[in-house]
C-alpha positions in Angstrom: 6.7 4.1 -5.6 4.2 1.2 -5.1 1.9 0.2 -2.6 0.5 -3.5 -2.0 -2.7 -3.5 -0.4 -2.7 -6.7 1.9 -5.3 -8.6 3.6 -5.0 -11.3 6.4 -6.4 -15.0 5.7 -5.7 -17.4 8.6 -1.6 -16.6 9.0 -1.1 -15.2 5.7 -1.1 -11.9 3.4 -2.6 -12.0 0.8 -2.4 -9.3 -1.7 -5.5 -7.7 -3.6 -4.8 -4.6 -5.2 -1.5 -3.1 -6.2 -0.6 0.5 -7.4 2.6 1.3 -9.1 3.5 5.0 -9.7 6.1 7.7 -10.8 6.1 10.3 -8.5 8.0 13.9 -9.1 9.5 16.2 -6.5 7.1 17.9 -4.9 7.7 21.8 -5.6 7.6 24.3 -2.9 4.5 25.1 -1.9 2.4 22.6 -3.7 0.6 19.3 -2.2 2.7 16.2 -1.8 2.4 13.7 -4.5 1.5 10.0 -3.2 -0.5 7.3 -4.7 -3.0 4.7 -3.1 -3.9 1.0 -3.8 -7.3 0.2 -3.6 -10.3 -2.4 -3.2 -14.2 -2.1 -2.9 -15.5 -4.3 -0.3 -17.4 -6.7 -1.3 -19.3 -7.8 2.1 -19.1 -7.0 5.5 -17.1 -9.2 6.9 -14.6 -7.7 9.4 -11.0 -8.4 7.8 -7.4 -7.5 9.0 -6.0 -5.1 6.4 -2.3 -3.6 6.0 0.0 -1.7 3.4 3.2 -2.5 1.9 5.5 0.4 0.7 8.5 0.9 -1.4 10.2 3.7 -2.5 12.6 3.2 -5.6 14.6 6.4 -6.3 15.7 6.1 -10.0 19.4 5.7 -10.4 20.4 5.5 -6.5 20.8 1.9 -5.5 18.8 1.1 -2.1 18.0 -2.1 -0.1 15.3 -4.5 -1.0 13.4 -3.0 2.8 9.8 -2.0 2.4 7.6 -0.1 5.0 4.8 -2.4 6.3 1.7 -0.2 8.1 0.5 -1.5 11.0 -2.5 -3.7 10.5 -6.2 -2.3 11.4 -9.3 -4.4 11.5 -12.2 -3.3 9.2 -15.8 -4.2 8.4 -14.8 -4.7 4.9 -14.2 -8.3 3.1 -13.5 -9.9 -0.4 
């Protein structure tokens, strides 16, 4: 799995963090595995901010889709 943080500049993403990760199978019971991408703020400046998804199951070809949040406005700049 990796995320893409994303953050709006005029018409355009622009990506600022990024967080690869192997994830498991969750086992019965137990808390579902996930990973985040991340960025301190570094003013604030109110910014449009989104994340980009993609699952990669090892050894099963898929399509080169991703899932794209929606995109939320946040007192938080770069």
């Amino acid at each position: 799995m990796t995320v893409w943080l994303q953050v709006k500049s005029g018409t355009k993403w622009h990506t600022v963090a990024k967080k690869p990760k192997n994830i498991k199978p969750a086992k019965r019971g137990s808390r579902k595995p996930s990973t985040t991408a991340r960025k301190a703020c570094a003013n604030h400046k109110t910014r449009t901010w989104r994340s980009v998804i993609d699952v990669d199951v090892i050894g099963v070809a898929d399509s080169a889709e991703k899932a794209v949040t929606k995109p939320v406005k946040l007192r938080c700049g770069v």
